[in-house]
N, C-alpha and C positions, 0 to 999 in steps of 0.2 A: 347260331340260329336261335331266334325269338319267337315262341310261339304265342299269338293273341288271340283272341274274339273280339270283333269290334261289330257295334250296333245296338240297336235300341234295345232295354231287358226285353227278355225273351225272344229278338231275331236277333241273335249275335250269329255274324260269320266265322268261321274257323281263320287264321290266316297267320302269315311267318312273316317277321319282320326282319329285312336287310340290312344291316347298319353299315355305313358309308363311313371313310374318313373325313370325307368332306361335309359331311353333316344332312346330304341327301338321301336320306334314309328311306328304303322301299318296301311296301306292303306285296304281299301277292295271297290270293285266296286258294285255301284250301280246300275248297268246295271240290274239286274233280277227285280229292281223294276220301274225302269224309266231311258227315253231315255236322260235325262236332267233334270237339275236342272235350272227350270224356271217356269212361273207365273203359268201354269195348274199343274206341281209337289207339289207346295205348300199350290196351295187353293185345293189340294184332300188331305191334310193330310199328305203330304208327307215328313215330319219331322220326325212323331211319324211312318213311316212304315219304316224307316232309320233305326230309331234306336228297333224297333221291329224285325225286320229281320236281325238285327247286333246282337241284342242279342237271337237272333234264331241260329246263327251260319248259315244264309242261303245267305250270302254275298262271292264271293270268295275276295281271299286277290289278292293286285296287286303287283306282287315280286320287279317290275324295278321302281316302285311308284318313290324312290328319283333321279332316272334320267331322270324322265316326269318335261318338261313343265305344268308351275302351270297357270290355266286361272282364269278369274274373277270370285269367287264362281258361281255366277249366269248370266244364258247365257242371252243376250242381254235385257234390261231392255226398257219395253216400253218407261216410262218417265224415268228418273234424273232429280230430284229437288232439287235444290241450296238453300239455306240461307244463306243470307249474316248480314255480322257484327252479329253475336250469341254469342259473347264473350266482355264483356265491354272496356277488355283492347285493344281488336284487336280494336273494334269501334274507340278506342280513339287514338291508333296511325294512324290511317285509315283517321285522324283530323275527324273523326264525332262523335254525339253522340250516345250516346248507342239507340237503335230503342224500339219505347214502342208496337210497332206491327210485325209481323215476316218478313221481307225484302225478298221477294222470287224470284229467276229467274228456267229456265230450261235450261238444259244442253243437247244438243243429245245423242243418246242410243250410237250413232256410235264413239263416244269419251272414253269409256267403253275400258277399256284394263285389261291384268292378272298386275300382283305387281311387275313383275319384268321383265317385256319387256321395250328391251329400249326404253327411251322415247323421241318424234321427236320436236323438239324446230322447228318454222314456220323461213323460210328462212331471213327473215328482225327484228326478236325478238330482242329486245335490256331491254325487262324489264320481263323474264316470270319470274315467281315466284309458290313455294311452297305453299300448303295450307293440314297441316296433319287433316282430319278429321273423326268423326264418321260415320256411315253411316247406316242409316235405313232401311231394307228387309222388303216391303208390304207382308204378306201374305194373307190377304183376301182383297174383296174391300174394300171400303171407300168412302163412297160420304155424305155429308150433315150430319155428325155425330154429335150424338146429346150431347156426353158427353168426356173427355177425360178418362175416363174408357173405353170406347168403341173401344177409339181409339188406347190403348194401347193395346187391343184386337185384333188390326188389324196388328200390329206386330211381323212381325215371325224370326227375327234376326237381330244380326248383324254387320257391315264388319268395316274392316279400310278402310279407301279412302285417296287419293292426288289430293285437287283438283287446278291442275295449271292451272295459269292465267295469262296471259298476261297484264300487266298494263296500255299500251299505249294504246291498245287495247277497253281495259277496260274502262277508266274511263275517263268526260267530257275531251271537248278538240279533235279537229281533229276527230268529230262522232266517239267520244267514246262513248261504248257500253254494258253493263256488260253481254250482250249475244257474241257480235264477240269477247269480252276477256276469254268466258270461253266453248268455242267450238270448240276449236282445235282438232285435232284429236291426239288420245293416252293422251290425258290429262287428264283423270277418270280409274287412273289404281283403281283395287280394289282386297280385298283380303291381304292375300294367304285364308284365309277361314270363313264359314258365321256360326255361332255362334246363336244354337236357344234362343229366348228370356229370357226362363224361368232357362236357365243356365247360365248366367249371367246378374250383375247392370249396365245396360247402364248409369245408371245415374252416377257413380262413377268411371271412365274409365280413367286411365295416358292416356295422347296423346304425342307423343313427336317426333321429327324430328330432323335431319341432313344432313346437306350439306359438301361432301368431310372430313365425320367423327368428324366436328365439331358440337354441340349443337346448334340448333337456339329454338325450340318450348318446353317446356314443360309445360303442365297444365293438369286441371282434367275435363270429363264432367259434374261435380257436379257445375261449372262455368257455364256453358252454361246460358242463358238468358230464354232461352226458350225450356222446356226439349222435350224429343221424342214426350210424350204420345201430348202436348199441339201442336208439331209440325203437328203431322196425324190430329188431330182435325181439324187445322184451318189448312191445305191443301185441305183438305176435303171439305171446304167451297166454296172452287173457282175451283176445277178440281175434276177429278174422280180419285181415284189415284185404281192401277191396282195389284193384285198378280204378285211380280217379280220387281215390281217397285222401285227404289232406293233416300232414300231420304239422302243427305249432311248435316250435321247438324251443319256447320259454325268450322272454323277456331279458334285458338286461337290466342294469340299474338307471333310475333317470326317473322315474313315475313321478305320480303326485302323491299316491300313495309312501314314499318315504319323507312327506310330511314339509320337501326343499320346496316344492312349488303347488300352484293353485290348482284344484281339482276345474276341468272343462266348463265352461260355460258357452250357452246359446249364441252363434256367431263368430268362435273359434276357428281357428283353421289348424288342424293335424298335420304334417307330410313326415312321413315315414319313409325309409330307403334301405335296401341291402346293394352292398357292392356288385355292381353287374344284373343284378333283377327289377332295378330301375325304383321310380320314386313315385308316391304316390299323394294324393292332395284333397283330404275332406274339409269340408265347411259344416259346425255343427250347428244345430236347429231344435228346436224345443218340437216332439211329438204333444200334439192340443191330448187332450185328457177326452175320454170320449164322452158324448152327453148321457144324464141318467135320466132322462126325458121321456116321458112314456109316449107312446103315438097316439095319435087321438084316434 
């Protein structure tokens, strides 16, 4: 079971994607059971009444599905929580070492985009960069968990992400920032759809990326440093993390940041992919600089 949003920003429908062997793959809307796929749909169960009422036959089908607008599986995510260096080889072209504790930042909700809206590069960028990663769906709370079973309990899916980063932005030097490099806006597309826990190994997942159809990222989250269940846990410890909330689970190696290839330019094309949470496809664009123009 596939769960989407499809439709214009801000009318996305709720809806579950069928997948066919034969490649006629079917939408049906969510709508008889919830007005959205967000933090109160999921801490009421609303995974297992998805797919209850899909296998009720109490869903209609949506006929134009493939010519909707696909939005971020889940509608605006209180927090997004970053992890940085989660992968040893990223750490190490990154020049750092691998982290013996989880590296955390947060990212705005308002950065959240669907997988295949173009994406807006900030008027003076000269370093954004790529980052394919996993991405973890809070379904219930979380605050001061006491085991990573628990925490792995509090997991209700999960998506591919991109998370782009501005470099100069980012890191020392000229109050560099790892919050002003990674709160751009449009730069957490996510999606195309969110994948409940128990039907897929997050821990075994190809990740893989490309820029203008060439290969930059491939590895597996069986690499990760620090798996999901251990990431909810020790999130857990410093913030409340919320149904609907979305957590980044670090990059692999592959960037432009380790210096092998060219930082993004205006007209690029990104696609990012995790195994089984599908692929995604931005075209990037130069944001105009706004006028300093006084009105008359």
């Amino acid at each position: 079971m596939k769960i989407m949003r499809l439709g214009d920003v801000g009318n996305e429908q709720p809806a579950v994607l069928v997948p066919s062997v034969d490649g006629t793959d079917r939408c049906f809307s969510l709508l008889p059971i919830t007005r959205d796929v967000d933090g109160a749909f999921l801490a009421s169960g609303g995974l297992d009444k998805a797919r209850k009422a899909l296998e009720a036959g109490e869903l209609p089908e949506i006929m134009d599905a493939h010519s909707l607008r696909i939005g971020s599986p889940v509608a605006r995510p209180g927090s997004v929580v970053g992890i940085g260096m989660n992968y040893a080889a990223h750490a190490a072209e990154s020049g750092a070492e691998p982290p013996t504790i989880p590296v955390v930042f947060l990212k705005p909700s308002n950065t959240v985009t669907g997988p295949c809206d173009p994406a807006p590069m900030p008027p003076r960028s000269t370093q954004y960069d790529w980052e394919v990663e996993l991405g973890i769906v809070i379904g219930r709370e979380a605050s001061y968990l006491r085991s990573t079973d628990e925490a792995a309990s509090c997991i209700a899916g999960y998506v591919t992400a991109n998370d782009f980063s501005e470099r100069e932005y980012q890191l020392p030097g000229a109050a560099g920032q790892w919050t002003k490099g990674k709160s751009l806006p449009g730069s957490t597309p996510l999606g195309p759809w969110l994948v409940p826990a128990e039907e897929i190994d997050g821990g075994n997942l190809r990740l893989r990326s490309w820029v203008n159809g060439e290969p930059r990222q491939d590895s597996t989250s069986a690499e990760l440093i620090f798996d999901a269940a251990t990431l909810v846990h020790h999130c857990s410890q410093y913030m409340r993390l919320e149904p609907g909330d979305v957590i980044l689970t670090g990059t692999p190696q592959g960037v432009a940041l380790s210096g092998r290839f060219p930082y993004l330019q205006p007209g690029d094309v990104v696609e990012v992919e995790v195994e089984g949470l599908g692929r995604q496809r931005q075209e990037l664009f130069r944001t105009p600089a706004a006028s300093t123009a006084q009105p008359a």
